[in-house]
N, CA, C and O of each residue as an XYZ file, in Angstrom:
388
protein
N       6.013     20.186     -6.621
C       6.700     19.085     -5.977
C       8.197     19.239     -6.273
O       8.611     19.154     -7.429
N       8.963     19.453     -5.287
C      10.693     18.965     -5.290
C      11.040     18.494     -6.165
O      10.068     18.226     -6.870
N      12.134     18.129     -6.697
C      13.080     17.204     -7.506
C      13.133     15.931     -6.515
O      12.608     14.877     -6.873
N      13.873     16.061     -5.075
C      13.982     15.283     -4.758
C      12.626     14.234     -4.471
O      12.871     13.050     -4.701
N      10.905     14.622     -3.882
C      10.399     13.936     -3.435
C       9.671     13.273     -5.211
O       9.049     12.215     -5.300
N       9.867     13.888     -6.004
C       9.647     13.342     -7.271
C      10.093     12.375     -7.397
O       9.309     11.431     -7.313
N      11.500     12.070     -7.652
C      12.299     10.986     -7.524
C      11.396     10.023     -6.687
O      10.717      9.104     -7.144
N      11.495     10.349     -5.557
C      11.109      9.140     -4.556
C       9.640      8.523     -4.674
O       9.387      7.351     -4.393
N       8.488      9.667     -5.226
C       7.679      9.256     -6.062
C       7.678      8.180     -6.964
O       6.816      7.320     -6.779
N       8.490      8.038     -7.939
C       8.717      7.620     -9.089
C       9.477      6.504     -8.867
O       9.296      5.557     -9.633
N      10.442      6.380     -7.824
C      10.709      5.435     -6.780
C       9.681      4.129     -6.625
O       9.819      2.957     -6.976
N       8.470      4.902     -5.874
C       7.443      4.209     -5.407
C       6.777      3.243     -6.573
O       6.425      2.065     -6.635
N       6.794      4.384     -7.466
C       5.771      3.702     -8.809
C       6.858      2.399     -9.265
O       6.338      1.297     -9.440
N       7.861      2.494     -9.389
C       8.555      1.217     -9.939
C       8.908      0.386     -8.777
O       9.612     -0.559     -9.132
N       8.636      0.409     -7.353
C       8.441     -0.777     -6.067
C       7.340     -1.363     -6.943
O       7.449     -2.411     -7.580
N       6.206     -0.529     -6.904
C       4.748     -1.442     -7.367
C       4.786     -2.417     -8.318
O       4.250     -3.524     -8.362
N       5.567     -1.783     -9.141
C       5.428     -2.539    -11.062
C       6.472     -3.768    -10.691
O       6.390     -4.736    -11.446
N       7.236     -3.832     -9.852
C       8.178     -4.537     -9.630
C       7.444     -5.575     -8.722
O       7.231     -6.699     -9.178
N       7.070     -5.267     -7.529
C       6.391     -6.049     -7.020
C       5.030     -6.838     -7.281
O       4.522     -7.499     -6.376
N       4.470     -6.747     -8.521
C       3.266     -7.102     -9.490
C       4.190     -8.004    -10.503
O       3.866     -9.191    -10.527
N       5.197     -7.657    -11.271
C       5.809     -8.102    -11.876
C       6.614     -9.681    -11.595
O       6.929    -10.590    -12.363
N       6.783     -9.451     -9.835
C       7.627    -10.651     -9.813
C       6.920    -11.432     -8.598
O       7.374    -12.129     -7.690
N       5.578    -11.015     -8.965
C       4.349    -11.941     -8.259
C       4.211    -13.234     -8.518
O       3.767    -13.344     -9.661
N       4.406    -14.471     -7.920
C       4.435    -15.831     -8.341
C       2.403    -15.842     -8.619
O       1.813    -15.762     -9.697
N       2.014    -15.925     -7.714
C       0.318    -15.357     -7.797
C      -0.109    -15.225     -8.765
O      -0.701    -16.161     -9.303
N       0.058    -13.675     -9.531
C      -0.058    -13.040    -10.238
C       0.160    -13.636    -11.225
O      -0.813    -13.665    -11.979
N       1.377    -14.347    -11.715
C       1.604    -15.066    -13.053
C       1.317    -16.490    -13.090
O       1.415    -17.220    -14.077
N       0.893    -16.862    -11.726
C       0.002    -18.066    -11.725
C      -1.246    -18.326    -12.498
O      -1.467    -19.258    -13.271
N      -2.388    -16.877    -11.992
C      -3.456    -16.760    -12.309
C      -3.422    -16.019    -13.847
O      -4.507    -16.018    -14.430
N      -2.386    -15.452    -14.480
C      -2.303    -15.092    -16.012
C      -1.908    -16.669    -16.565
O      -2.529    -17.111    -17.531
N      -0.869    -17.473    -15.921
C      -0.940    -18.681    -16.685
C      -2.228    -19.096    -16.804
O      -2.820    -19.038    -17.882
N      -2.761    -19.542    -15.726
C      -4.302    -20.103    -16.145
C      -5.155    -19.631    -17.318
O      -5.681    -20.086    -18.334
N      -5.037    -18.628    -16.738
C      -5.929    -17.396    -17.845
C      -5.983    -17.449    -19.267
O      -7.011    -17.350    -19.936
N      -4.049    -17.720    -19.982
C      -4.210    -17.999    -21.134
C      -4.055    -19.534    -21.600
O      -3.784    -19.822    -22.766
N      -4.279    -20.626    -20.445
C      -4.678    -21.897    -20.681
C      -5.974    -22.109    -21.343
O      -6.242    -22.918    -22.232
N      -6.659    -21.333    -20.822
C      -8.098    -20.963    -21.009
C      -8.242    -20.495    -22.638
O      -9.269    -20.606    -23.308
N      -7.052    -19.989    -23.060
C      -6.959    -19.531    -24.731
C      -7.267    -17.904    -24.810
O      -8.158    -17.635    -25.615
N      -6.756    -16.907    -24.198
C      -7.094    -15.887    -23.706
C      -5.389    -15.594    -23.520
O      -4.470    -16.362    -23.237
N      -5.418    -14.239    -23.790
C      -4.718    -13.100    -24.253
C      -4.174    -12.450    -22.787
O      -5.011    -12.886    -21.997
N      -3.497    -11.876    -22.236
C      -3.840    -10.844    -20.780
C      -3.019     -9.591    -21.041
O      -1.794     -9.704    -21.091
N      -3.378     -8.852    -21.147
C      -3.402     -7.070    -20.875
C      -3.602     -6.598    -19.546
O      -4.713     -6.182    -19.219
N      -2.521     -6.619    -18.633
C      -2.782     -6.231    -17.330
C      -2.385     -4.660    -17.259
O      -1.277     -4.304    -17.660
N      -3.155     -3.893    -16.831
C      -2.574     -1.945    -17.129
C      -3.505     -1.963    -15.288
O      -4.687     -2.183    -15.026
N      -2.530     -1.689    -14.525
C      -2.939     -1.110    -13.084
C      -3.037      0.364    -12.943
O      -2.155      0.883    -13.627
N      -3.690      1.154    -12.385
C      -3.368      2.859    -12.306
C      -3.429      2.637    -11.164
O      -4.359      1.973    -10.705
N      -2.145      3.293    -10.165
C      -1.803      3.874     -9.083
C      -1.507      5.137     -8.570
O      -0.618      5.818     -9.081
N      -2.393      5.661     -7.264
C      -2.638      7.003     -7.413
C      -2.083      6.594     -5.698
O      -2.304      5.691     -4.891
N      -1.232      7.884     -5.750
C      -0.307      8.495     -4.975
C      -0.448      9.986     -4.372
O       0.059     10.975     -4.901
N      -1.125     10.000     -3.321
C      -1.717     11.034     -2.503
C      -0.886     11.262     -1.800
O      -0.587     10.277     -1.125
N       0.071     12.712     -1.462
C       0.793     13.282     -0.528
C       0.181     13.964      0.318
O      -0.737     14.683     -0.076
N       0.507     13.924      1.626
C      -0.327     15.047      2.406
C       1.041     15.448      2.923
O       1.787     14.526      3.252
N       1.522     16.835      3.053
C       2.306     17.577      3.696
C       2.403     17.583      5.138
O       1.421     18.190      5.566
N       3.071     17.222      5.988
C       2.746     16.649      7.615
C       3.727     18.394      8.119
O       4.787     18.996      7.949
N       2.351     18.481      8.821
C       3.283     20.121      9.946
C       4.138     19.450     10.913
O       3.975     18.269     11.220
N       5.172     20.297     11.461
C       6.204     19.490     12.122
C       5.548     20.068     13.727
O       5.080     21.172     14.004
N       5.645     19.430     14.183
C       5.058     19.722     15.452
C       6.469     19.077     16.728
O       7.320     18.197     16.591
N       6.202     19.856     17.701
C       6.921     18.939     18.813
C       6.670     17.484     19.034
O       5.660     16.951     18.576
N       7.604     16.799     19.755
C       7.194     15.328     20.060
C       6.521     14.960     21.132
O       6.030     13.832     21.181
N       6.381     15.917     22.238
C       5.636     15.684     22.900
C       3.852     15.896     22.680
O       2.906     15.704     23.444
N       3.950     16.399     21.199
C       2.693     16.582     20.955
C       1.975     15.784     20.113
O       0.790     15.853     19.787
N       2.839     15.014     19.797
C       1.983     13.430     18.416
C       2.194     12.458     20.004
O       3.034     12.258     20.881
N       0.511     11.992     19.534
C      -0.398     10.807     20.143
C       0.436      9.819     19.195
O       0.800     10.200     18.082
N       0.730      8.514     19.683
C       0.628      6.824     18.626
C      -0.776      6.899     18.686
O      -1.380      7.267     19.693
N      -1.626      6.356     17.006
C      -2.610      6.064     17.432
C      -2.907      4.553     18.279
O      -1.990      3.809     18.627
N      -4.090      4.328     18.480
C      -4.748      3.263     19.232
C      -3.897      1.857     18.361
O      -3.027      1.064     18.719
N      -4.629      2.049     17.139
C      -4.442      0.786     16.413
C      -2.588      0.512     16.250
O      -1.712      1.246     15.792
N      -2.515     -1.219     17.002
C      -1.042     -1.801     16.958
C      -0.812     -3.283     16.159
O      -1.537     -4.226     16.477
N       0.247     -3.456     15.085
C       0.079     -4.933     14.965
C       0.047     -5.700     16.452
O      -0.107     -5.371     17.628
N       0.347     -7.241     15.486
C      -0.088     -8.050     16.134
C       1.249     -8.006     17.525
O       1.235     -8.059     18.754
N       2.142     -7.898     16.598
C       3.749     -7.732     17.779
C       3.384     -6.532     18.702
O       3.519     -6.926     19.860
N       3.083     -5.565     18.682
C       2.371     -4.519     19.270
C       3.648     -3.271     18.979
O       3.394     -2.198     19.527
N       4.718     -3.311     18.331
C       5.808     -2.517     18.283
C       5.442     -1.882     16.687
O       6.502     -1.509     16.185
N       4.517     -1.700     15.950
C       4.262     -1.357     15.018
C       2.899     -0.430     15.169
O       1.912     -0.931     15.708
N       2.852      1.389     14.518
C       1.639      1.609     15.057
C       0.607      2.005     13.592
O       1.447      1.988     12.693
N      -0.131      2.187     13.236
C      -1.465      2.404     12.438
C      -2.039      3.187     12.492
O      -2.643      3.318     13.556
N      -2.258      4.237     11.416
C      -3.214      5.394     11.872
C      -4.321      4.626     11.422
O      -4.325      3.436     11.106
N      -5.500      5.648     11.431
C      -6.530      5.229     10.803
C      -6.837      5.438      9.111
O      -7.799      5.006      8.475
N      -5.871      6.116      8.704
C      -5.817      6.253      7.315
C      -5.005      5.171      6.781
O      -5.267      5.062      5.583
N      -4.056      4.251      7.184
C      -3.191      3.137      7.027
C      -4.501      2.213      6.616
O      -4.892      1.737      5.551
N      -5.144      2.186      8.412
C      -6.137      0.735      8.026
C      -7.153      1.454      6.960
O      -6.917      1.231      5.773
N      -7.681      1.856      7.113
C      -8.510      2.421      5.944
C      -7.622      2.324      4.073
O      -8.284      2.142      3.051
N      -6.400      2.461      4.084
C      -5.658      1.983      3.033
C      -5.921      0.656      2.535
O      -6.307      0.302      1.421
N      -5.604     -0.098      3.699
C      -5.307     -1.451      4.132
C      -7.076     -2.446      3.448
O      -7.272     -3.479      2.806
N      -7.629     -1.784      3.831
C      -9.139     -2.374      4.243
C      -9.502     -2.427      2.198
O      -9.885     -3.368      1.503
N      -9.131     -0.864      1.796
C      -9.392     -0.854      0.800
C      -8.443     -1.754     -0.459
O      -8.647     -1.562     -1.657
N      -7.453     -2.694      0.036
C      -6.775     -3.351     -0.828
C      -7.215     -5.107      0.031
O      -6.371     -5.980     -0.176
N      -8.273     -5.458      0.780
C      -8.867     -6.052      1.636
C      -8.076     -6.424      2.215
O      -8.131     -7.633      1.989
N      -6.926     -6.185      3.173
C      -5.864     -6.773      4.051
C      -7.006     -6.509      5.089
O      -7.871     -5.654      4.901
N      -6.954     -7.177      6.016
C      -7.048     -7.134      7.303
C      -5.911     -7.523      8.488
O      -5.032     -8.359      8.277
N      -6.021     -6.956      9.485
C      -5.188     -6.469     10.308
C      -5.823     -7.408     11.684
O      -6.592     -6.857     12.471
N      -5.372     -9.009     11.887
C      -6.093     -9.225     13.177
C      -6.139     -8.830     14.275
O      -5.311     -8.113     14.836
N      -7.192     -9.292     14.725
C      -7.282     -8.128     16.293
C      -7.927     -6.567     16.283
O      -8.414     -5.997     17.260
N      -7.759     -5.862     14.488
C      -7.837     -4.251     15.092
C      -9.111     -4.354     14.069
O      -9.326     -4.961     13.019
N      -9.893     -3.399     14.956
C     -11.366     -2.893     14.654
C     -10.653     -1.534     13.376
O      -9.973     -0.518     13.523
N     -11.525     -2.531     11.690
C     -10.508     -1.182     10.839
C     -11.828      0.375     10.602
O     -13.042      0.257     10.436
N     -11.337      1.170     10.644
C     -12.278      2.337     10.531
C     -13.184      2.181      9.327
O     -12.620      1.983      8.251
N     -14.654      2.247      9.355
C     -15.499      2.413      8.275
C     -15.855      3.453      7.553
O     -16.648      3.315      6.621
């Protein structure tokens, strides 16, 4: 892996911790938690899969099918399949099983 896409890796990993971190939610349900008289140890592992994309002409990438709801946004099937597995759902789009 690059220097540079490392970085941007590592990038990613501190969006997450950041965005967990300054979860109103999240420290809602740890307040409760140690109302309850209980301790919280939260440790997440996030795994970060690159796939190398061949560059192809533009007349040769399809949009897939799947569009939000605005319809100016497009979805592969590995997105919703992302998506499905963190249970977002996507109204309107049939997500791949």
């Amino acid at each position: 892996m690059n220097q540079k896409l490392r970085k941007l890796v590592q990038k990613l990993g501190e969006a997450i911790h950041e965005s967990v971190s300054e979860s109103e939610h999240i420290a809602g349900v740890v307040h409760d938690i140690r109302k309850q008289g209980f301790d919280v140890l939260l440790m997440l592992e996030a795994t970060i899969g690159l796939n190398e994309v061949e560059q192809q002409p533009a007349a040769a990438l399809e949009p897939s099918n799947a569009q939000s709801q605005e319809g100016n946004e497009t979805f592969t099937a590995q997105d919703l399949n992302f998506l499905k597995s963190l249970r977002i759902a996507i109204e309107g789009e049939k997500t791949p099983d």
